[in-house]
Structures are given as C-alpha cells and as structure tokens.
N, C-alpha and C positions, 0 to 999 in steps of 0.2 A: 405340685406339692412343695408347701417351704423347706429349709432346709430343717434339718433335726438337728437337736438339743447337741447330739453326741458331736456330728460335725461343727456346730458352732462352740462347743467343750474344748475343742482340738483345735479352731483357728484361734482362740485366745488362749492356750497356752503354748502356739508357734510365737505368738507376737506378741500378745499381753494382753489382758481386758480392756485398756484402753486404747488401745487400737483395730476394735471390732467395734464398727457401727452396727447396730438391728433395730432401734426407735424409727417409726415412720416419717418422724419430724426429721428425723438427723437422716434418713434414706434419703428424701426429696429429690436435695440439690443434683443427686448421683443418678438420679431418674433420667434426664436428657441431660443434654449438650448444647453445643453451636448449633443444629441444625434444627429447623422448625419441624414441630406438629410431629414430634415424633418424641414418645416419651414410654419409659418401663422401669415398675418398679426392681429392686435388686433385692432377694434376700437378704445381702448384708454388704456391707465395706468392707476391707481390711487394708490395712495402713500399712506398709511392709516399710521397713528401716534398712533390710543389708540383704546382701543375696540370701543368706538362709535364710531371714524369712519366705522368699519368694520362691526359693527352692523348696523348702516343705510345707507349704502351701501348694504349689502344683503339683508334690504328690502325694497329699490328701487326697485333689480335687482329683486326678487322675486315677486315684484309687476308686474314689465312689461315684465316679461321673459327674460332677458338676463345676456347671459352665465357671468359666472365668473370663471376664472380659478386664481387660487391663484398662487403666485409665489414668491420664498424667491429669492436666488444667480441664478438660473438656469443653475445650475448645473446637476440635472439631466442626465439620461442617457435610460431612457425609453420614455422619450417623452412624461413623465407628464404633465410638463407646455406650452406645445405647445399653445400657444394660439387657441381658434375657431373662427370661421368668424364672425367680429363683436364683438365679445366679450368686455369684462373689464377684465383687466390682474388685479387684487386688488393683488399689492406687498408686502407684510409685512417688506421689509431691514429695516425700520427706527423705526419698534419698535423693539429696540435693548440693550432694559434694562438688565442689573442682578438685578431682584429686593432683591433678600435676598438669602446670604450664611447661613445656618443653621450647625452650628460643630456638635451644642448638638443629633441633628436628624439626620446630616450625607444627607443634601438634598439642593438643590438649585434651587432657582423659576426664570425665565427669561423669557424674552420675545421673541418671535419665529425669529426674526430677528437678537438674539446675532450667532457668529459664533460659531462652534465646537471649534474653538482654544481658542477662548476667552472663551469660558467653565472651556474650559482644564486648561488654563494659571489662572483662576482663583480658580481655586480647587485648583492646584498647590501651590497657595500662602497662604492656607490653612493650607498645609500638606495634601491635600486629593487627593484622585486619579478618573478623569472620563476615562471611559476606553474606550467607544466606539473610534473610529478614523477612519472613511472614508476618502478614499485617497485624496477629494479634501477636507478634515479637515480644511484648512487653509479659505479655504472662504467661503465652505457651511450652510447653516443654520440650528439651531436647529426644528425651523417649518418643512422645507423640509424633513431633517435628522427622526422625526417623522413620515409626512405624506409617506415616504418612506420605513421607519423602517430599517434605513442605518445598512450597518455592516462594516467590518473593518479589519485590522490586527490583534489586537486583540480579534474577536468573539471566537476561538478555547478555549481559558482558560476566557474569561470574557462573552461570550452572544453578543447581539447587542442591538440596540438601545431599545428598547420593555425591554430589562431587567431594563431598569434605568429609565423609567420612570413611576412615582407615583401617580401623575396627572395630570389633565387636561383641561383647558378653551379654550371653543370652543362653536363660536358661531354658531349658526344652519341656514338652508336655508331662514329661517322665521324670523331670527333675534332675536330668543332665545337664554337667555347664558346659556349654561350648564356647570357645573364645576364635575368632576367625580374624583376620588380618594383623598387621603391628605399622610398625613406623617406618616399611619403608615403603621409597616411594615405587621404586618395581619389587613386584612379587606375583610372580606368573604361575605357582605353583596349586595344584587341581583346581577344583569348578571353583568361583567367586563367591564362596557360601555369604558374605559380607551383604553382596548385590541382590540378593534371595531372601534376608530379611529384611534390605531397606522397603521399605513401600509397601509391606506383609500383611499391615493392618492387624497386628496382634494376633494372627490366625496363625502362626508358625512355633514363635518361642516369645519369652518375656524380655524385654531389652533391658539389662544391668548398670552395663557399662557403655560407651562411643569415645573414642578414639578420634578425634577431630585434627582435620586439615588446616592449619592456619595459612596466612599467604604475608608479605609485607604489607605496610599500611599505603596506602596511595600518597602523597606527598602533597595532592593540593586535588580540588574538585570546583565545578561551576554551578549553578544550578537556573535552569530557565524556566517559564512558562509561556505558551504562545497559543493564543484562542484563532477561533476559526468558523467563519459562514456554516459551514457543511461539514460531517464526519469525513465526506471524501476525500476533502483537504487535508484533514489531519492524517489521512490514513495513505493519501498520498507521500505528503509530507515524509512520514515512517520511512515509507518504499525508498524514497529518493537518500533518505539519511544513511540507512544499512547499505545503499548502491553504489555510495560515495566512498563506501569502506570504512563509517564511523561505527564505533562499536558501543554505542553509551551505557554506561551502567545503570541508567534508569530513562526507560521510556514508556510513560505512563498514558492515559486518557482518561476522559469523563464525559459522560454526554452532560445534555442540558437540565434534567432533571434532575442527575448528581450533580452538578455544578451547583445548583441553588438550595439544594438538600445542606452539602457542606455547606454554604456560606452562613448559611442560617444556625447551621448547629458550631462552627467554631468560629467564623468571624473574622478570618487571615487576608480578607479583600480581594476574593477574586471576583472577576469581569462577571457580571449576569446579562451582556449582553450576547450572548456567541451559542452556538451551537456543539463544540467542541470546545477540550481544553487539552491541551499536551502537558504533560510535565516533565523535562528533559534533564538528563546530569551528567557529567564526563568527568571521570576522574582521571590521575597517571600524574605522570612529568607535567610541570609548571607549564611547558611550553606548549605539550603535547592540549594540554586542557586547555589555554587560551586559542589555539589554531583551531581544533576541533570546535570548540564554543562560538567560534566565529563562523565559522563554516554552518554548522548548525542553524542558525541565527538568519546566516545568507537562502538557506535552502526554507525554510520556515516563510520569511517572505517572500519568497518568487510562488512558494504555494496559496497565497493570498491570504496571509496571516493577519488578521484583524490588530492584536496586540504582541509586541515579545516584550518579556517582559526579563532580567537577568539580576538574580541575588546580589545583593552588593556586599551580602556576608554570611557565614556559615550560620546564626540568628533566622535573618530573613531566609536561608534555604533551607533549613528545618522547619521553618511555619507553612512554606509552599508544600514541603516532604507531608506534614501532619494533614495538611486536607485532602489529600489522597489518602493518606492511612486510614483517615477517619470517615471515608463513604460509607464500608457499612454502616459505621455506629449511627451516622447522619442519618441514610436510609432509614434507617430503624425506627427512626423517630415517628414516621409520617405516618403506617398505620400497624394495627397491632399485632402481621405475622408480617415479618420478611425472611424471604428466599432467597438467599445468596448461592447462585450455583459455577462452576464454570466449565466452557468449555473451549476448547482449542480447535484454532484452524491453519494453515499455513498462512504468512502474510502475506502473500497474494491473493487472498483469497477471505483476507477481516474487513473492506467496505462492504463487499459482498453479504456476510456471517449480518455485521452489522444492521445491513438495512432490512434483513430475515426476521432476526429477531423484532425490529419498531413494529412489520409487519404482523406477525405473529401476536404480538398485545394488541394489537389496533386490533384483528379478525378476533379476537375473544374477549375482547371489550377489559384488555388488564395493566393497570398502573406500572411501568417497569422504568429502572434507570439501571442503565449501563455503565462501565467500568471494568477497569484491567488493565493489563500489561498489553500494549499494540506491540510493541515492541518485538515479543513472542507468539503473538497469535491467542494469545491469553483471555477471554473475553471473562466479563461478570455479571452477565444476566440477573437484575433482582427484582423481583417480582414484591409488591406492595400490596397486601390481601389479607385476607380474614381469615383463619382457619376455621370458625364458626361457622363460616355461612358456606355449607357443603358443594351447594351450587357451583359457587366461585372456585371452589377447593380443585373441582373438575377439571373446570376451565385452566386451573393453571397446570392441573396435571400433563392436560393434552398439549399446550404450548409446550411445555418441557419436553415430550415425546416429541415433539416437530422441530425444537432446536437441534436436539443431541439425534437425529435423523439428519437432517442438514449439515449437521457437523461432520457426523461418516461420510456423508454424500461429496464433501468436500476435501475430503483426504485428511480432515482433522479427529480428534479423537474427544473423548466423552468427560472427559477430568486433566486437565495440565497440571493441579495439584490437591484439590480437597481428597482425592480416593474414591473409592466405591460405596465403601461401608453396605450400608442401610439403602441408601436414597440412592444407590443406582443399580444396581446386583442386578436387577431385572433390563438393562440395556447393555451389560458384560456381552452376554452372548453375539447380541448382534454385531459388536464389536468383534470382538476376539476371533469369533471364529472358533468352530469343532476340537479341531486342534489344540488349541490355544488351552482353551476351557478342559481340556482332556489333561494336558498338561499339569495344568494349576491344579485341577482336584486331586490327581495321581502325587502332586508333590506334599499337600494336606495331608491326604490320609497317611504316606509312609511317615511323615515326621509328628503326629497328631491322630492316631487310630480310633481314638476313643472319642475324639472331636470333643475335645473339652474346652479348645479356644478360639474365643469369640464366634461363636455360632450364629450361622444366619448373616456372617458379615460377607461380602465379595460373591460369595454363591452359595448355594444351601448344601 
C-alpha cells in the first residue's frame, strides 16, 4: 500500500513541500544505487536540512510504521539503500556542514552529507591529513562512508573509516538523540556505543553528526608501479614487502583484463604487456620514504618484475593513483551490467583466492577482471554480464556462492568493506555463525522494535 495523503501532509510540513519528492520521474534516481540489477521504487524522498528534521521524521515514521531507509550519494555497492516498498528514502546530501576544524585536538566535526573529498580537501588546508579514501571519495558521503565503515587505498598503513571516527549523533528509531564519544583520545568509559553504529548500515539509528580523527600530514610520499608475468609474482612480491617490515600506504593490483579495461578508458600509459600490475606508495619522513622506495623497488625485481616504474612527481603519481581508482568506472564500460563485489582473505592466502576466482569464470563460461588492495587481502571480483539474459544472471550467481565459500574456507571473510546490505544477507549466516546472528538481531530489535530501519538490509 503507498503511503497516505495524511503521512505525506506531515512529512511536508516537518521539512517543507519542497523537499518531499513523490513524482515517479523525480522517485527514479532514488530506486537503486551502486549495486547492479537490484532496483525499488520509494514511496517518497525527503530531504532533511538539521537534526529536527530527521528527528521528526523518524517519529512520524515510527508512529505509523514505515520503513525509512537513509540515503546519503548512493553510492553503495551492497544494496544498502535500496529502497523498500513504500518506504521514505530520508536523504541527508544537504546537511553538508563542516562545522569545526579543531588543530589543537587534531579532529573534525561535520555533517553526514559533506563528501570524503571535501573532508579530505579540508584537512589538507590544514596541514592535516584524513586518510580514509573510497574509490568513489569524490562524491561519497561521510554518513554513508560510516554506516558502511568505507575502506580504501589506504586501509593497509592507515585502518578505515572506524579508525577515525571519535564520535557520534545519531538519532534513534524513536526519535532520541544520542551523542556517543568526544575528543579524546582515551575514553574507556561503558560499551563503545560509537563502534555499534559504525558499520550498522542504517539499521540501528540516523547518523547527524561524526566527530573525525585527523592525524599530521605526511611530509613527503613516492609512488611506483611494477608489472609482472604472473599474479603469483605480484602476490609474492606483497608477501616479501610486509616481511621486510614495510608498511606502504598503498598497495594496489590489477589483473590483465583491468589493466587494459583502464588504459583504454583514461589513457595514463600503463604496460599492456604483463599479467599483473602493483601500484605501490610510501609515505612518512623524507628519508624514511626514499629507503623504503628503494627497498621496494629492490624486492619488486628479485620477484621478476617485468617493469618498475617510480613517479618523478606528485602530477605523474596522481595519474598512476587515477587508473586504479578508475577500474570500476573502466569495467563498466565493457558490458551493460557490472558486478563489483569483494571479498577478503588473509595474505597468505590471495594467489591462492586469486587463481579460484580465474577459475570459477573460466567453469561458468563468465567475463571477470580483478582488482583490489593485495596489500590487505582485499580482492575485487568483477563480473561483466547482462542482467537480461537470466541464464547468465545464474551463472554469475553461482560463481559468487563459490567465491564467498572459498573465502570462509580460507579463513577470510565475505565483505572487507561494501557491507551486507541487500546482495549478501543470505551468506551472513554462514559466516557469522548462530551466535553471531543471535546477537545482531537481539541488538535490532531492542534499539529498533517496530523495525522501521532499513528493512530486509543485513537480515530479515
């Protein structure tokens, strides 16, 4: 049933007639996200400006039961913000404050609708450095990037999002505001309510506020590339780097069909001869960065590194940085659904993950290029396929159950950072374990009774 007159009466005079979408043409965009072949309409939008909107709106929606699924960029890639039938998509873009840079504390308080970049760009004018960086950085949102617990390029030497944040406003299904953490840096006092909405996927409370970790800016960075016969070299490579006790702040890869996917879509000149490509970078002390980069550089050839290849300026290591970024977008190109999924395994154990996966498309006849952070164990599984043609739809289904099987079987886990959402909830269990899952619903329903957010996301 849509929603009724009266409720939509009452979310335009919490927030204003013009920030309640209900046109079919203006619902659209709000139908899906990042993640393929997964789409629902929303009863309506609503544009929230300040906590009270947000606040009474979830206790309308918690008065008469209906769903709310939050939604910053929709960006996503698990099918978070999918909208449910009938719903209120309550969007947060336009609370998009920085409200206070703090130097003396080393922290930053914003609003869940600033981007990652404008994070970033504003730490920067600082001197201070925010490290997280999700590939879609440039438009994602700090809300989402929370309820998601984003990671990045940089996780391997800096953490992900959950490291940097300090605290927290978020308001509850009931229309309570809760604020959890502050500025410092020990505070040991009851449970870590902070750590229980990072990652939450909008199923717990609405995020207002974040309280962000800044660190100093690094002083100087290298940036390399080094191609390779065989993934095993590269993934060798990896082993021998972390063994050495280097820590880089970004250690990337690409197989061959990403390799040439990017070239073609941005054009930055990398090698199409090679089966691998690393993308390596050390930041820190001036000297620390040259020894390390050298070192790098040494272990990279004894691995039988085809090319190394070393920025000669912060120019040329932003173009090498951008054709990594831009594998999805590149994938994208080739055919008219792509599947970007990931999953995690320990690093001793990604040539292995690696050659499962070639296998696993090769046994079901399916187009895939790889990609990720080796670095962490981070893979990017992307499958090139048709949503159309149901057959194939199968086929990739059943590979993706053989991955994220393989991945348990391996002592790695089922998401390193897109979430559950939508497009895994049915692989939770086998994960998680009895317990686990006993847990997580017991913590839902005491904080959320009436299950009015985001329904059907993580577990039913």
């Amino acid at each position: 049933m849509a929603l009724n007159s009266e409720v939509l009466a009452k979310l335009r005079s919490i927030v204003g007639p013009e920030n309640v979408l209900t046109s079919k043409e203006d619902l659209i965009p709000y139908s899906f996200d990042g993640t393929a072949a997964l789409q629902q309409m929303p009863g309506c939008v609503v544009f929230a400006r300040n906590k009270d909107h947000v606040r009474n709106v979830l206790l309308l929606a918690n008065e008469t039961k209906t769903p709310v699924i939050t939604r910053g960029s929709g960006t996503g890639l698990s099918g978070g913000s999918i909208p449910a039938q009938d719903c209120i998509v309550l969007c947060t873009v336009k609370m998009n404050e920085i409200l206070e840079v703090d130097r003396a504390n080393l922290t930053m308080l914003v609003e869940p609708g600033v981007t990652t970049l404008q994070i970033a760009d504003a730490a920067t004018a600082v001197g201070l450095f925010y490290p997280p960086d999700p590939g879609s950085m440039k438009i994602s949102t700090i809300g989402g990037n929370v309820a998601e617990n984003s990671g990045g390029l940089r996780g391997l030497k800096y953490g992900i999002t959950r490291n940097y944040v300090m605290g927290l406003e978020v308001i509850l299904p009931d229309g309570e505001v809760l604020w959890t953490g502050n500025k410092c840096v020990k505070d040991v006092a009851g449970y870590s309510l902070r750590d229980l909405f990072v990652g939450s996927e909008g199923t717990l409370g609405v995020i207002t506020k974040v309280l962000l970790r800044l660190i100093p800016k690094p002083a100087a960075k290298k940036t390399m590339v080094a191609t390779f016969n065989a993934m095993d070299q590269a993934a060798q490579c990896v082993s021998d780097i972390i063994a050495a006790q280097i820590i880089p702040c970004t250690l990337e890869f690409l197989d061959r069909t990403t390799i040439h996917c990017v070239e073609d879509f941005a054009k930055v000149g990398l090698p199409l001869d090679c089966e691998a490509l690393l993308l390596m970078e050390t930041d820190g002390h001036p000297v620390v960065v040259n020894e390390e980069a050298a070192k790098m550089e040494e272990i990279t050839r004894k691995n039988g590194a085809l090319e190394v290849r070393v920025a000669k300026d912060d120019a040329e290591a932003n173009k090498l940085a951008t054709a990594r970024r831009s594998a999805f977008s590149a994938l994208a190109r080739v055919s008219p659904t792509t599947i970007l999924e990931d999953a995690t395994v320990p690093r001793s154990e990604l040539a292995k993950m690696i050659r499962f996966v070639e296998a696993v498309a090769k046994k079901h006849k399916l187009r895939i290029g790889t990609f990720g952070h080796m670095g962490d164990g981070n893979l990017h599984p992307t499958f090139l396929t048709d949503e159309r043609k149901k057959d194939e739809m199968q086929r990739v289904h059943h590979a993706f159950e053989e991955i994220f099987e393989e991945a348990i079987r391996l002592g790695g886990t089922i998401t390193g950072e897109h979430g559950i959402g939508l497009a895994k909830k049915d692989f939770l269990p086998k994960f998680a374990g009895n317990a686990q899952m006993r847990v997580m619903r017991e913590l839902r329903r005491a904080l959320d009774p009436n299950g009015i957010l985001n329904p059907g996301k993580m577990f039913d």
